[in-house]
BALOBA-1460 file (C-alpha; in Angstrom, 3 decimals):
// residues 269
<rec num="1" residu="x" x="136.166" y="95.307" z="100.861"/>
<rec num="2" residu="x" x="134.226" y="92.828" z="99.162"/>
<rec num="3" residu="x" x="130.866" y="92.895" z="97.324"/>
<rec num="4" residu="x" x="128.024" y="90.692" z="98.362"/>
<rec num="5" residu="x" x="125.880" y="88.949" z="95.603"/>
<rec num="6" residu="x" x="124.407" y="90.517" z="92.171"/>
<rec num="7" residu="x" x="120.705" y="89.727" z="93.196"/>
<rec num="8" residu="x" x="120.726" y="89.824" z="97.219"/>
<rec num="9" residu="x" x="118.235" y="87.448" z="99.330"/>
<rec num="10" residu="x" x="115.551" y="88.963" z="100.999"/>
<rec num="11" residu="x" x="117.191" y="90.833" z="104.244"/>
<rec num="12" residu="x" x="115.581" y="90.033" z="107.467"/>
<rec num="13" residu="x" x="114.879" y="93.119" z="109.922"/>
<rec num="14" residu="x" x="117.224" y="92.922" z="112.583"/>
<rec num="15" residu="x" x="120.130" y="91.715" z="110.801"/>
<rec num="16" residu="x" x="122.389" y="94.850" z="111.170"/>
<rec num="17" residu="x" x="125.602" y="94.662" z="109.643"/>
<rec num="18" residu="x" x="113.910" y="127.916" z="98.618"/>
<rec num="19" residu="x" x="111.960" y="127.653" z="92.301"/>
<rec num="20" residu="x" x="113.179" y="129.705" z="95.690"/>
<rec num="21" residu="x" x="112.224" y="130.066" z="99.466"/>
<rec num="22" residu="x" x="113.718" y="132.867" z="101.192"/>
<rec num="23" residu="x" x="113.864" y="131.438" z="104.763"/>
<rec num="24" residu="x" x="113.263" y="134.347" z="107.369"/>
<rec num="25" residu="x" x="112.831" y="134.176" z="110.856"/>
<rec num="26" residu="x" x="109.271" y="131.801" z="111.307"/>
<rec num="27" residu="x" x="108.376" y="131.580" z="107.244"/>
<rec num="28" residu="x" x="109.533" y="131.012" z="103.786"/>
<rec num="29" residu="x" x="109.025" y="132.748" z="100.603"/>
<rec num="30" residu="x" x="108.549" y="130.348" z="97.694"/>
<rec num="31" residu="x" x="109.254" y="131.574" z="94.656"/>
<rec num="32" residu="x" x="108.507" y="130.070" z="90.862"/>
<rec num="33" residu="x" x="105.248" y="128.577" z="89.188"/>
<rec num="34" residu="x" x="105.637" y="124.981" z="90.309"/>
<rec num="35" residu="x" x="106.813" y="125.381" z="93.725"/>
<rec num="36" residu="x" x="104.021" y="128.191" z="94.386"/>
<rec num="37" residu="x" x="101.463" y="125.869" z="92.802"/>
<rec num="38" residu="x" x="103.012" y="122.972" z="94.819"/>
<rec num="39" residu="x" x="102.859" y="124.907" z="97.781"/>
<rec num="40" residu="x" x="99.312" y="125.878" z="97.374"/>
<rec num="41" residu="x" x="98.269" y="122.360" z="97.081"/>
<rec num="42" residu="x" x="99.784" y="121.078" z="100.173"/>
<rec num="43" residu="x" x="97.588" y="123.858" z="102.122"/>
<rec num="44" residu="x" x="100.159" y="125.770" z="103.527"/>
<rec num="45" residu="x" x="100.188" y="129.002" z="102.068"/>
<rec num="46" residu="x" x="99.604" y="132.759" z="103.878"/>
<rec num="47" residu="x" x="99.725" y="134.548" z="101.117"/>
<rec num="48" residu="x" x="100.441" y="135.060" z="97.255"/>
<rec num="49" residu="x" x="102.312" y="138.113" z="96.022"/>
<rec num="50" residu="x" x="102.004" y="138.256" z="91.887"/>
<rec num="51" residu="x" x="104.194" y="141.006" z="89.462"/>
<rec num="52" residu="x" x="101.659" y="144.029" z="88.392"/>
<rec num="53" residu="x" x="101.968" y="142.571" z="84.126"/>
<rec num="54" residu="x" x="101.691" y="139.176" z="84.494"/>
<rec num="55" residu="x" x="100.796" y="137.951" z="81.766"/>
<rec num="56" residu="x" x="101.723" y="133.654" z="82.028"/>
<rec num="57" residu="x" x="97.934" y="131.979" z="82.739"/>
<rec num="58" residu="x" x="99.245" y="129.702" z="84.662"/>
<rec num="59" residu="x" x="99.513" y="132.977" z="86.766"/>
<rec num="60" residu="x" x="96.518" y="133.512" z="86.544"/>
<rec num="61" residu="x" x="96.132" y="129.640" z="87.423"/>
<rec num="62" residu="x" x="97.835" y="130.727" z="90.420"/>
<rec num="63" residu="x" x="95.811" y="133.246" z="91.490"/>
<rec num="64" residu="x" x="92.475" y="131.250" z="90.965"/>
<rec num="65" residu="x" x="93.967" y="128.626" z="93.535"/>
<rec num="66" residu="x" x="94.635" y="131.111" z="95.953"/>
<rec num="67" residu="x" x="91.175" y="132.694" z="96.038"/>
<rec num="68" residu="x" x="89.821" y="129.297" z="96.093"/>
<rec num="69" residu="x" x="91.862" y="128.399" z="99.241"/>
<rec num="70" residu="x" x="91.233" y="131.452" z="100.893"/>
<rec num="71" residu="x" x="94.834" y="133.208" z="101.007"/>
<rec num="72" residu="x" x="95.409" y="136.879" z="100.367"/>
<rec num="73" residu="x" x="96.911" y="137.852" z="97.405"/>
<rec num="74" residu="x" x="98.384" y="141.287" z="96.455"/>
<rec num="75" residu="x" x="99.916" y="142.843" z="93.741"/>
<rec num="76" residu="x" x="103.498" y="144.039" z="93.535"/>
<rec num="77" residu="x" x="105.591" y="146.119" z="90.928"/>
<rec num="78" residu="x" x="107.942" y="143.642" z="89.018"/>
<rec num="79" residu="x" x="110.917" y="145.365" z="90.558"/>
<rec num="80" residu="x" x="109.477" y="144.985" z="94.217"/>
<rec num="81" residu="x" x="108.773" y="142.004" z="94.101"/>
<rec num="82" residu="x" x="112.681" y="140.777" z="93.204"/>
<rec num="83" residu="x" x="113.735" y="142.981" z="95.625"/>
<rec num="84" residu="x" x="111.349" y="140.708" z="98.203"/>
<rec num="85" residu="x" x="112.389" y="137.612" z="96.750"/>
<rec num="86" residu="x" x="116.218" y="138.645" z="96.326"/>
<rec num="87" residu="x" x="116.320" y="137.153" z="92.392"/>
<rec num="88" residu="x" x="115.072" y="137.869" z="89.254"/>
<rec num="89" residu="x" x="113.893" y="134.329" z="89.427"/>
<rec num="90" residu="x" x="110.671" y="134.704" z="90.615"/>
<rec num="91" residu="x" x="108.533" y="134.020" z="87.819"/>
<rec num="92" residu="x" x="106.390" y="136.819" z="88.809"/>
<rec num="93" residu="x" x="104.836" y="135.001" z="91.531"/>
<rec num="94" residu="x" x="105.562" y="134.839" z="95.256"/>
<rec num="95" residu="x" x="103.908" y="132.345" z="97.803"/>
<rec num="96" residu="x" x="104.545" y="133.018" z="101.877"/>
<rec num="97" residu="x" x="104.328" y="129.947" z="104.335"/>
<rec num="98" residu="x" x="105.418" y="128.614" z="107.448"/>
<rec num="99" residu="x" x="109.374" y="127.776" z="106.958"/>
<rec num="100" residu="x" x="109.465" y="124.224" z="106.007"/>
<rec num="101" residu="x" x="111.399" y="121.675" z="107.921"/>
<rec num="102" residu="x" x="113.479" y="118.862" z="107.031"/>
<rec num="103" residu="x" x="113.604" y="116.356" z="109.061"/>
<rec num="104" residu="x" x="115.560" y="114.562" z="111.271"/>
<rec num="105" residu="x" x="117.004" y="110.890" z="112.094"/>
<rec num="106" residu="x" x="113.894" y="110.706" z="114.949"/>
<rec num="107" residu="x" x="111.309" y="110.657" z="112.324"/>
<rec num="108" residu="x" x="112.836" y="108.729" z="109.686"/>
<rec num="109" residu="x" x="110.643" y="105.425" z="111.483"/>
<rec num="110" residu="x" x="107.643" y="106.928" z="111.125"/>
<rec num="111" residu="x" x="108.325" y="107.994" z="107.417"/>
<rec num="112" residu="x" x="109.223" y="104.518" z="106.586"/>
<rec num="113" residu="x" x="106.408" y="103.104" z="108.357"/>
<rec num="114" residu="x" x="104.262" y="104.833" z="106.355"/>
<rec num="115" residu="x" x="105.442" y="103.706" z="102.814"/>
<rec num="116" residu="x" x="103.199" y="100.718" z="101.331"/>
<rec num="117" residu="x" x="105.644" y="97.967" z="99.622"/>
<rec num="118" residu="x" x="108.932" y="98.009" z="99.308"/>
<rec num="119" residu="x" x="110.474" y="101.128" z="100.159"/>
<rec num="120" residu="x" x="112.881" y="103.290" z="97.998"/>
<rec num="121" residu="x" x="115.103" y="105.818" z="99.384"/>
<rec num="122" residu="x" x="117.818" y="108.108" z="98.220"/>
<rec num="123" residu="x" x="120.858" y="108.698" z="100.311"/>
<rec num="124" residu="x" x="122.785" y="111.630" z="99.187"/>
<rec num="125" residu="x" x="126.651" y="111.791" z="101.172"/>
<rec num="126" residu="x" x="127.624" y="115.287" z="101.211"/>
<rec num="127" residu="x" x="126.373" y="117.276" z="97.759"/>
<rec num="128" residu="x" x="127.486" y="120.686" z="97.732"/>
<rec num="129" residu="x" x="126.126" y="122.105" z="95.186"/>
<rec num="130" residu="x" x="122.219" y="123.336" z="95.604"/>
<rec num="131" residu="x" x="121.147" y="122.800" z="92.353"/>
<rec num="132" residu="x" x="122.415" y="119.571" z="92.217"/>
<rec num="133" residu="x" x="120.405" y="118.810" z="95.352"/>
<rec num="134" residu="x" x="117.261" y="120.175" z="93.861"/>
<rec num="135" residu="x" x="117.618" y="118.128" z="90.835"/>
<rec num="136" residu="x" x="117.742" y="115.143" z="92.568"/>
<rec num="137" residu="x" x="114.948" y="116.206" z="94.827"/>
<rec num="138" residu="x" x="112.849" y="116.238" z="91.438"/>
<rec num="139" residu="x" x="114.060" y="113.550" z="90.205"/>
<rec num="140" residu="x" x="113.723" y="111.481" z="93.370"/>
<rec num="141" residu="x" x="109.867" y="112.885" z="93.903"/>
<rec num="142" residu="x" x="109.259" y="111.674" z="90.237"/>
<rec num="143" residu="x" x="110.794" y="108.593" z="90.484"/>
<rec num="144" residu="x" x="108.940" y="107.558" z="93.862"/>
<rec num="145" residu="x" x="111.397" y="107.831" z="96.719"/>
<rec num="146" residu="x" x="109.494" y="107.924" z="99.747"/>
<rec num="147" residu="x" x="112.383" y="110.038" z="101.392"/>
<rec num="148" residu="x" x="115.760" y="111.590" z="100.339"/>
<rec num="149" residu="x" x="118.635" y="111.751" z="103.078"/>
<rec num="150" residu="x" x="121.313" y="114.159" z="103.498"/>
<rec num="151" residu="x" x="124.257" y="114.212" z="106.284"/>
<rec num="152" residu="x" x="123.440" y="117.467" z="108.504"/>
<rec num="153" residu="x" x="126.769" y="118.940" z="108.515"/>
<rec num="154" residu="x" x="129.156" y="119.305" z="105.479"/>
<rec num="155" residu="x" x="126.195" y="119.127" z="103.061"/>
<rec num="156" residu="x" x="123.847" y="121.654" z="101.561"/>
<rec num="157" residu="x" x="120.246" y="122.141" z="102.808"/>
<rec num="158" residu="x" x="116.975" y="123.502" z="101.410"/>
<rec num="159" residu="x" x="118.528" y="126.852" z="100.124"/>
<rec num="160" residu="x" x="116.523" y="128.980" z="97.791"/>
<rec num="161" residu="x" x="118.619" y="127.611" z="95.063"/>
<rec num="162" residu="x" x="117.928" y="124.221" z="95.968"/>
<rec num="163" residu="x" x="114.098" y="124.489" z="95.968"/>
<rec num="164" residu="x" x="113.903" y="126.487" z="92.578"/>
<rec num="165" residu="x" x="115.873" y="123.730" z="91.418"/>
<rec num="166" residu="x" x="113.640" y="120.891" z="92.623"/>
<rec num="167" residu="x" x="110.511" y="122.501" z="90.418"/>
<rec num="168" residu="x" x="108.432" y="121.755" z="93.289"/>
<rec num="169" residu="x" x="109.475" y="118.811" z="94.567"/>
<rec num="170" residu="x" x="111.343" y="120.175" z="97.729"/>
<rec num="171" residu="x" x="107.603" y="120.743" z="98.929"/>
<rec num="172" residu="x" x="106.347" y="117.398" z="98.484"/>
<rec num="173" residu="x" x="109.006" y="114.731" z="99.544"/>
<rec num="174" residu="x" x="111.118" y="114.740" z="102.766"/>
<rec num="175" residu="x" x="114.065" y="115.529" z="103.413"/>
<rec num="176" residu="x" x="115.763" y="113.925" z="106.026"/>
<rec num="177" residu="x" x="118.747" y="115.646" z="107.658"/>
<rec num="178" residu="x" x="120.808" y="113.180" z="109.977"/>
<rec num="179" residu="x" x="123.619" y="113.700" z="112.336"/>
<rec num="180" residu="x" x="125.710" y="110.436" z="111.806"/>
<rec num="181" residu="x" x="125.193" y="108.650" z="108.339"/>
<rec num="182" residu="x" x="126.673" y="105.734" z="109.140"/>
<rec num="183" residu="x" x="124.208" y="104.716" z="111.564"/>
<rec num="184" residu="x" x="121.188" y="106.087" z="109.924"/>
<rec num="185" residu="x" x="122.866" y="103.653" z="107.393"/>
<rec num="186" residu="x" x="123.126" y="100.762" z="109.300"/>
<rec num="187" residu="x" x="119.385" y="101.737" z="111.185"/>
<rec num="188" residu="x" x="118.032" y="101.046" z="107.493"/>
<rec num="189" residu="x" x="119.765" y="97.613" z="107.119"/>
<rec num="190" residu="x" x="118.283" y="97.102" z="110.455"/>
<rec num="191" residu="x" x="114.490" y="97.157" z="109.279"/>
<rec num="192" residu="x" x="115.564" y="94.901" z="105.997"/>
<rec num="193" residu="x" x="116.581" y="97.560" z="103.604"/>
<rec num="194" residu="x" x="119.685" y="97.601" z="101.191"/>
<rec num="195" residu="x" x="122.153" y="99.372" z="100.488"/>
<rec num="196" residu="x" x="123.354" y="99.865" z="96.750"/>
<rec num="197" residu="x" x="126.029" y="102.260" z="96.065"/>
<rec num="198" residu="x" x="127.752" y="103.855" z="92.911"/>
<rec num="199" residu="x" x="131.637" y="103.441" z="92.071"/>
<rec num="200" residu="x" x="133.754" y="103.384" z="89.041"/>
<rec num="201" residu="x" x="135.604" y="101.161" z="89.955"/>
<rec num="202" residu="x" x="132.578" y="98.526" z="90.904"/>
<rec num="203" residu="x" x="133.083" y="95.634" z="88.619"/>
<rec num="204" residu="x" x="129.006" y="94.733" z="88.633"/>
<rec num="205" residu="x" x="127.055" y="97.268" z="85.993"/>
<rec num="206" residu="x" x="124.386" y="99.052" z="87.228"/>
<rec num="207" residu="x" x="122.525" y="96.955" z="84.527"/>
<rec num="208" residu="x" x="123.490" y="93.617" z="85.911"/>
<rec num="209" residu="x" x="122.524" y="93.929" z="89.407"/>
<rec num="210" residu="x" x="118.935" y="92.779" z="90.959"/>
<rec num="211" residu="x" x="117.474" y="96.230" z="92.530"/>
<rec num="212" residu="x" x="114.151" y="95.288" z="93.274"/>
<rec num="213" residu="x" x="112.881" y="94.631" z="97.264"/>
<rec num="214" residu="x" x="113.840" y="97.478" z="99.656"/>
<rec num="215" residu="x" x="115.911" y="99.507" z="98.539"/>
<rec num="216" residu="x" x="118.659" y="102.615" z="99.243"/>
<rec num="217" residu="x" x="120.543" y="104.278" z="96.719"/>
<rec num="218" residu="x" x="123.352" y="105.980" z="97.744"/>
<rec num="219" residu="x" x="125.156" y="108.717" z="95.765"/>
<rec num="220" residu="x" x="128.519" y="110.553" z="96.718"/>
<rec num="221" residu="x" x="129.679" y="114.276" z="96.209"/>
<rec num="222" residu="x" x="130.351" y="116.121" z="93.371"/>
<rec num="223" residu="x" x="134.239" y="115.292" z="93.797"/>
<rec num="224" residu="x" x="135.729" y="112.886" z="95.922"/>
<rec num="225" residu="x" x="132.214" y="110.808" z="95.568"/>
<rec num="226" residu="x" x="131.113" y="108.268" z="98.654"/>
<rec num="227" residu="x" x="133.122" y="108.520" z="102.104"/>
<rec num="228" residu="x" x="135.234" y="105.500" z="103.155"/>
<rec num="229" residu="x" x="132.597" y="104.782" z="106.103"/>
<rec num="230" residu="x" x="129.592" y="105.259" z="103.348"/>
<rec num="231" residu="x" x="130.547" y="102.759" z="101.031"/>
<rec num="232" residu="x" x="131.700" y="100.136" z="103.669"/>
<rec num="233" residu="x" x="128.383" y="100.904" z="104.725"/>
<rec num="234" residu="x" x="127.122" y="99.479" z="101.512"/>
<rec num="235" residu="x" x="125.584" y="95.991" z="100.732"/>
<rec num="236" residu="x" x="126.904" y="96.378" z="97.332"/>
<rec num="237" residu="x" x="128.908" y="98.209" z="94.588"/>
<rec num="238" residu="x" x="127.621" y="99.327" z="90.832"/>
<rec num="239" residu="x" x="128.919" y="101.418" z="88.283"/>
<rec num="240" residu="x" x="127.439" y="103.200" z="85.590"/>
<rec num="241" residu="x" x="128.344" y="101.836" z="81.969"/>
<rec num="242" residu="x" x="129.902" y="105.075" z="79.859"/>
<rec num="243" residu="x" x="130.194" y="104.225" z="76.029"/>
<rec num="244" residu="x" x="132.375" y="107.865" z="75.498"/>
<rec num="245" residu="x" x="135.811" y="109.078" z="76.844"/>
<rec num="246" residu="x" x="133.905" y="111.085" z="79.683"/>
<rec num="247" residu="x" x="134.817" y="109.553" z="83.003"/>
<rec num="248" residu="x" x="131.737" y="110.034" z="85.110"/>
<rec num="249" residu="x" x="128.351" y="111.689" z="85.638"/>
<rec num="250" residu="x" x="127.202" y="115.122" z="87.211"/>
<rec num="251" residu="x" x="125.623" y="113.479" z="90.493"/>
<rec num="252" residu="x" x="122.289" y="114.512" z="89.975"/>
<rec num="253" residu="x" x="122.104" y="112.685" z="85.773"/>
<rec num="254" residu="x" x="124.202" y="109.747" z="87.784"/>
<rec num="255" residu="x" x="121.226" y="109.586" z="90.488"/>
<rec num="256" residu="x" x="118.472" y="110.036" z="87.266"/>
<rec num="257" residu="x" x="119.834" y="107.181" z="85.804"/>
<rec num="258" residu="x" x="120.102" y="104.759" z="88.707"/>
<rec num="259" residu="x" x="116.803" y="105.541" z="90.026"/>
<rec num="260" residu="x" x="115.409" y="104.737" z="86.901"/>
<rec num="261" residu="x" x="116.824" y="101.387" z="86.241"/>
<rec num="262" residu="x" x="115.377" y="100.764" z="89.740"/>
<rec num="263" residu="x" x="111.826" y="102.106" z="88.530"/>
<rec num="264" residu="x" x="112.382" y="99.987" z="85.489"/>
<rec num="265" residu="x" x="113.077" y="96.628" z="87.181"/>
<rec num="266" residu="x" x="110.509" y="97.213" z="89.610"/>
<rec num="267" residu="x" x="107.546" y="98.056" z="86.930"/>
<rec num="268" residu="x" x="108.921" y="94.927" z="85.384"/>
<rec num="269" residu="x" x="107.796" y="92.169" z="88.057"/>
């Protein structure tokens, strides 16, 4: 398959081409500073459980927020409260809400809709591994993706290992879950938006190629990287210059870096 152009034209719309949550049955339990204090922010707490001890202030930070807001909080021995969370991860604090969603391909409109300029998106095809997919969550929330999207099946989801990953972020930016990727892909090319993907073997550098305008990144696994239907799916090809004898990038530095270079470029015009 060939690669289109190093700096694309403008595309036309219309030319197509659980820090922890412990889901249970109708809420989550969000474990960690950041998420907790994320979670707080967003409204959408019940309640706060905090280790008897605690001693961190932003604990105490914690606690102050929740009074303010109105939620309960109780205190738990150190050792309950890992049995309730099922880690030693906690941080010593505990925050109960309503299980978060992800969403789906049917409100993926509406989420771009809502985005002011040129949107950026992260496509993810088929990580595995939940930490990986909380570090790019972070990442991705940081770097000002207005939505991060993930096949349904054959992928991790918003595990508890995944959102203590994402420091926070798994509360703030969507995730979108869709059923086919290859037509959510081609839906995005639909409404104007590219499609840049990462391969080795791309012969344009990451460094060389125009990624300003609307904008998808798309990342592969953590082994076999990008399907065959993904990448045909892409507008274009870029690789990621390595100066060492490693061949490649854990997906979630590879995404870091690529996201990035797009920041850069597009604080730049």
């Amino acid at each position: 398959m060939s690669r289109k152009r190093n700096k694309p034209p403008k595309r036309e719309p219309g030319r197509g081409v659980h820090d922890a949550s412990v889901q249970q049955q109708d809420s989550a339990l969000v474990a960690g500073i950041n998420p907790v204090l994320a979670a707080l922010r967003t409204g959408v707490v019940t309640r706060v459980s905090i280790a008897e001890g605690a001693r961190n202030p932003r604990v105490r930070e914690i606690e102050a927020l929740a009074r303010e807001h109105g939620v309960p909080v109780q205190r738990l021995e150190r050792d309950d409260l890992e049995r309730l969370a099922g880690f030693p991860q906690h941080q010593d604090v505990l925050a109960e809400r309503p299980l978060a969603k992800a969403h789906n391909e049917n409100e993926l409109p509406a989420l771009l809709d809502a985005v002011e300029g040129d949107p950026l998106l992260l496509v993810l095809d088929g990580v595995q591994d939940p930490h990986n997919l909380g570090a790019c969550l972070r990442t991705a929330e940081a770097a000002g993706v207005a939505a991060v999207i993930v096949p349904r099946d054959r992928a991790v989801g918003l595990t508890p290992v995944a959102r203590k990953a994402s420091a926070g972020a798994s509360e703030i930016i969507p995730l979108v879950q869709v059923t086919n990727l290859a037509r959510t892909l081609r839906g995005l090319q639909e409404r104007g938006i590219w499609l840049v993907g990462t391969s080795d073997a791309a012969e344009t550098g990451l460094y060389q190629q125009d990624l300003r305008g609307p904008l998808a990144l798309v990342m592969g696994n953590e082994g076999e990287g990008m399907r065959r239907l993904t990448m045909e799916c892409c507008d274009y090809l870029v690789s990621i210059p390595m100066a060492g004898v490693t061949e490649s990038l854990n997906v979630s530095v590879a995404t870091g870096v690529c996201l990035y270079e797009i920041r850069r470029q597009r604080l730049a015009v």
